[in-house]
N, C-alpha and C positions, 0 to 999 in steps of 0.2 A: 589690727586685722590679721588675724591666722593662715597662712599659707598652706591648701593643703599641699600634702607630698604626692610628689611625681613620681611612680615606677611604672619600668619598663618588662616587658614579658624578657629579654636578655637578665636582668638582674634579678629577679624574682626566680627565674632557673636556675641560675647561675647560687643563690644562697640557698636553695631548697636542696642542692646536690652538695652544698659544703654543708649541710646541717645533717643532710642524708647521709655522710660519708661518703659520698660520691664521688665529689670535687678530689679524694684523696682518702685512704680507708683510714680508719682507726690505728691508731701502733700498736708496739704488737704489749702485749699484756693487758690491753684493756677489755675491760669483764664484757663478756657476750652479751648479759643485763642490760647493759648502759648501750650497744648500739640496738639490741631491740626495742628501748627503751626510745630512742631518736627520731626510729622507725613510727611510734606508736602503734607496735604491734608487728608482727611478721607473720601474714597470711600462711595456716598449714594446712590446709585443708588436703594437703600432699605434701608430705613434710620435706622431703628430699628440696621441693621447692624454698620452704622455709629455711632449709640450713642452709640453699646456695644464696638467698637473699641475706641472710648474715653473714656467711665467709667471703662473702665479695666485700663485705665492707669495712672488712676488720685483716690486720694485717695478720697471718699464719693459724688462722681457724680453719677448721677444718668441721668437718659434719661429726666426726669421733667429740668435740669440745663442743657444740651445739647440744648432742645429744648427752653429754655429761653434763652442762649445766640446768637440761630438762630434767635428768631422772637419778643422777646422783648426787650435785650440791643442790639442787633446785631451785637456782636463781631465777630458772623459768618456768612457766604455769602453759601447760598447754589446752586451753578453755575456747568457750564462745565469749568473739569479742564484738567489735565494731558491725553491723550489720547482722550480727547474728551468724556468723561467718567461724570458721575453726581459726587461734588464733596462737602463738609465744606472745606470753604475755610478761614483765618483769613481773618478777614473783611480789618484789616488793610495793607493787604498784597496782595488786589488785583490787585492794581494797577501794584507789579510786576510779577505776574503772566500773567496781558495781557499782558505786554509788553514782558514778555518771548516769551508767548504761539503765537503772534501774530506776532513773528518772525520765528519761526520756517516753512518752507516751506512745501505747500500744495501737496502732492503727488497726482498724476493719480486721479479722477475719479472712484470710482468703479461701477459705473454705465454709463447704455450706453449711444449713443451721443442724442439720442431722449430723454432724459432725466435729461441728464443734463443742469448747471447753469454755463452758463460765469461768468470769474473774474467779470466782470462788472456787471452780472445780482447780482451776491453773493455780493458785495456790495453793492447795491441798496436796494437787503433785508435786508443786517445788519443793514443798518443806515434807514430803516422803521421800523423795530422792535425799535431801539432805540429810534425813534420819537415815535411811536404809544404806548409804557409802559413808557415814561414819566411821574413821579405822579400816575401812573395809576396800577390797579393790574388786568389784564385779563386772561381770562381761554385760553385754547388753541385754543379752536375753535374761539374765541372772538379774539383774536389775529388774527389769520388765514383771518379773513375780513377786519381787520385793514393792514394786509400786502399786500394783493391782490389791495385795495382801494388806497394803496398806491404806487403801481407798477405798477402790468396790470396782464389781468386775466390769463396770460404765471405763473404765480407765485402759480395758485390756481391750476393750470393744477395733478388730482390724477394720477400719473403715478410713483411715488417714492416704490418702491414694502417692503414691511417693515413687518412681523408680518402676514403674508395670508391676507393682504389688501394691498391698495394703499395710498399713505401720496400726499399731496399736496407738488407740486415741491420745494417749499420754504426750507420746513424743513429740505433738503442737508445743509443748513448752521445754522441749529439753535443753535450748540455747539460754532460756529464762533462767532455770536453775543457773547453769554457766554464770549468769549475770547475778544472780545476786548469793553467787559463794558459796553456793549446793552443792557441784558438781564441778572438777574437772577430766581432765583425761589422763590414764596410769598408762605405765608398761604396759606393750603389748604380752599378753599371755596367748603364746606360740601365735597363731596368726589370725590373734583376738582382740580387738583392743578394749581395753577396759577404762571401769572410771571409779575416782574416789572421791570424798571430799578434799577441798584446802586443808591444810594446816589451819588453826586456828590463828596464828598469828596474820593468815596473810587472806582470811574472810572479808569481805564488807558485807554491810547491813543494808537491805533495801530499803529507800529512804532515807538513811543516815546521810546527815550534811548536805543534800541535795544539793543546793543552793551553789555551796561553795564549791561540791564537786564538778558540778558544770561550769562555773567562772574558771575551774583552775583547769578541766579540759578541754574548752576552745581553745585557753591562753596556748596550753602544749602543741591543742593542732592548728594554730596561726603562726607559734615557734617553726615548726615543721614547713607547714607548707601555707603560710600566706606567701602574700594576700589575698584573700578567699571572699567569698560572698554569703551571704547565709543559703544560698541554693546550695553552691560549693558542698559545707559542713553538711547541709541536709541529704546532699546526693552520700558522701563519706560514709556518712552516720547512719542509712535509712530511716532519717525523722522525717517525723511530718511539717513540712517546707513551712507552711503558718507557726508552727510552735518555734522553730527555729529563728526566723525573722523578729520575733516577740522578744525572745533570747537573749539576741544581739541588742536588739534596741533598748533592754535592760542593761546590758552590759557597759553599753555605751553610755548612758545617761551615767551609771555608776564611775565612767572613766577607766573602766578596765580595759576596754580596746579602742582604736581609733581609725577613724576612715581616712584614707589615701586615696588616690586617682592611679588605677591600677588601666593602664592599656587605655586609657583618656576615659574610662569606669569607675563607679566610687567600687570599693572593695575596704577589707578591713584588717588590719594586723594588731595584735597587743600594743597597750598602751604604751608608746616613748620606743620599741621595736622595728624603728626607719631606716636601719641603717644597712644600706645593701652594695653588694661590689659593683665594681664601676665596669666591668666586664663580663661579657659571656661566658657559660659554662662549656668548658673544655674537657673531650676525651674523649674515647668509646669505651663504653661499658655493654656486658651481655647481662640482661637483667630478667629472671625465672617468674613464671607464670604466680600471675598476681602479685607481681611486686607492687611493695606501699610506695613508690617512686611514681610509677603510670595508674593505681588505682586513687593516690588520692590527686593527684596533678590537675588544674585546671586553669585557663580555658581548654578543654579538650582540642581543639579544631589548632591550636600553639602548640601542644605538648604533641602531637599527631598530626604535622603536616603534609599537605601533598598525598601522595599516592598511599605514604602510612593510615591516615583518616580509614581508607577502606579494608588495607592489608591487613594492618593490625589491633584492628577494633571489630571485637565479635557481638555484632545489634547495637554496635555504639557503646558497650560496655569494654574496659579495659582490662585485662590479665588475660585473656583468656588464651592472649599468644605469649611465650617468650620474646621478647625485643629488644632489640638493637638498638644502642640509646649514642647517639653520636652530639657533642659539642651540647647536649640538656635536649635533644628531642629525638624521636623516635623513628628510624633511619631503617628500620630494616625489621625482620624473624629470625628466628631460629629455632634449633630445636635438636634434642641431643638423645641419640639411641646409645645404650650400657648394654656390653655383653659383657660379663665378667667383669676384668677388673680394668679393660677397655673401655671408652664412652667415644663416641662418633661427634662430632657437634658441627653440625650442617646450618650455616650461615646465608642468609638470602637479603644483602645490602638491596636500600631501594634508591638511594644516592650515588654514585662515584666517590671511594674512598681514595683518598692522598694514601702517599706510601706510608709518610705517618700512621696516618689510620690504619692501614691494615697492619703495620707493626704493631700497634696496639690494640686490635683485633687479637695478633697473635696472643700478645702478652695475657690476655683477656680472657682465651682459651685455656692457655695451661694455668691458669688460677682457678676457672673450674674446676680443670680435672687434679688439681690439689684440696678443693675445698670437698669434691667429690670422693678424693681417696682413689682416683684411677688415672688411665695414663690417656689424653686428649688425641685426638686428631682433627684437626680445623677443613671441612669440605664447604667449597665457599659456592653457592646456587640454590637453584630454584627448591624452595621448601615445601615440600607436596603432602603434607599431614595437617590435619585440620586442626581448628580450636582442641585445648584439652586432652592430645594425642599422648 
């Protein structure tokens, strides 16, 4: 008779923040690749966020070596990743990420039928972005003519409602490209940013290897952060919660992964991957808007207790605040004003910190303002700036 495995929400945190670099950062010479890599991904949809969610985890990185490994060895790719979302992707790992990302199925439309793009029209745009940023690094607008030129002016049509303006019809699928190795993002040209193809070495194919690129990227994001459930992977991923479920139960029959009793809940980690510490996760960490630590963590209502639940959850979605991550759960905001070569970072604990804690609150602070390139000052109170400030 098989015994399943028992975890507890203390050990499941407690191995998610040593896999995270949490539990203790990276030493120092290990490639930026390998901790975004960890990550499976580092949310940049603001990049300053992304280079403080890598230099926290890595010891003597700083935003100056973030941004060299984006734009001059190019170990990182900065594309549409997980959810459709701006992403540092290891350069060398894009290929399975398209072929993840490019298998996961497209849901409804959320826009209406006068404005949307057939399968057929969304294909013809991805693979003219890919043709037209060959070699090439174009600004958006600059692109925007190259796509139209290259379809028919149904594609330039402004009717995509975005932001109190209208986008040109195309841009429904511009994450798509992202996904399957058309498009990612160049140097900014002055205070433009642009976009090129991959390298061809570091392309995927849409539909190539489907199969096995999904068995091999649950396995990475149950490495990360099981034990998870296929809600969990579906909330992560924005798949459709049925195809997801299907997924797993493929996987499972295969013996790629295996269920546990996560929090007295079945839940499910890679297959023989039971092996978790016998202790709670220790320490304060200050973790930047939309870190992969609180965006993929779950059960939310664990990772977000008490008065956090409300504080630091915007509509129940997570990143939207900077937080305060004490002993693997989420204790507080924060939030950091840059004047010059100065940064303020204004702390609003929702706990009673030990003296410990606020020693490493401190210590917490001037690694920001190292990994920032400027010089800290720690203001500990009430944090009056809303989501995404």
């Amino acid at each position: 008779m098989t015994t399943t495995v028992e975890i507890t929400w203390d050990a499941a945190s407690a191995r998610r923040a040593e896999r995270q670099f949490l539990a203790g950062p990276a030493g120092t010479g290990t490639p930026v690749a390998e901790v975004v890599g960890a990550m499976l991904g580092a949310h940049a949809q603001v990049l300053s966020a992304a280079e403080l969610s890598v230099g926290i985890r890595a010891d003597g990185v700083t935003r100056a070596d973030v941004r060299a490994a984006l734009w001059d060895d190019r170990s990182l790719v900065k594309t549409y990743g997980p959810r459709g979302t701006v992403h540092l992707l290891p350069a060398r790992e894009l290929p399975l990420f398209s072929a993840a990302l490019t298998a996961v199925p497209t849901g409804p439309s959320p826009f209406p039928p006068g404005v949307r793009l057939t399968e057929e029209q969304a294909d013809e745009v991805v693979t003219a972005i890919g043709d037209a940023l060959d070699g090439r690094y174009l600004t958006l607008d600059e692109l925007s003519e190259e796509v139209v030129a290259r379809t028919g002016p149904w594609a330039g049509d402004r009717v995509m409602p975005a932001f109190q303006d209208l986008w040109p019809r195309w841009r429904q699928v511009m994450h798509r490209a992202g996904w399957a190795g058309a498009l990612c993002f160049g140097p900014n040209r002055g205070r433009k940013a642009t976009y090129t193809r991959p390298v061809r070495g570091e392309r995927g194919e849409r539909g190539a290897d489907a199969g096995n690129a999904l068995s091999a990227f649950v396995d990475r994001y149950l490495h990360a952060y099981g034990p998870a459930t296929p809600q969990h992977f579906a909330r992560w991923l924005a798949a459709p919660p049925g195809w997801v479920t299907a997924l797993f139960g493929e996987l499972a029959a295969a013996g790629r992964i295996e269920e546990v009793r996560f929090e007295g809940a079945p839940a499910w980690v890679a297959a023989g991957d039971t092996a978790f510490p016998d202790g709670p996760a220790r320490g304060v960490r200050l973790l930047p808007y939309f870190d992969a630590f609180v965006v993929a963590g779950q059960p939310r209502d664990r990772l977000f207790p008490g008065k956090a639940y409300q504080r630091a959850l915007g509509g129940g979605q997570a990143g939207n605040h900077p937080v305060l991550l004490v002993d693997g759960v989420v204790a507080g905001v924060w939030h950091q004003r840059r004047r010059g070569r100065r940064t303020t970072v204004a702390v609003e604990p929702l706990v009673r910190l030990t003296a410990r804690q606020h020693r490493e609150l401190g210590e917490q602070v001037e690694r920001v303002g190292e990994v920032l390139e400027a010089t800290p000052e720690l203001v500990v109170g009430e944090v009056t700036v809303g989501p995404h400030a």
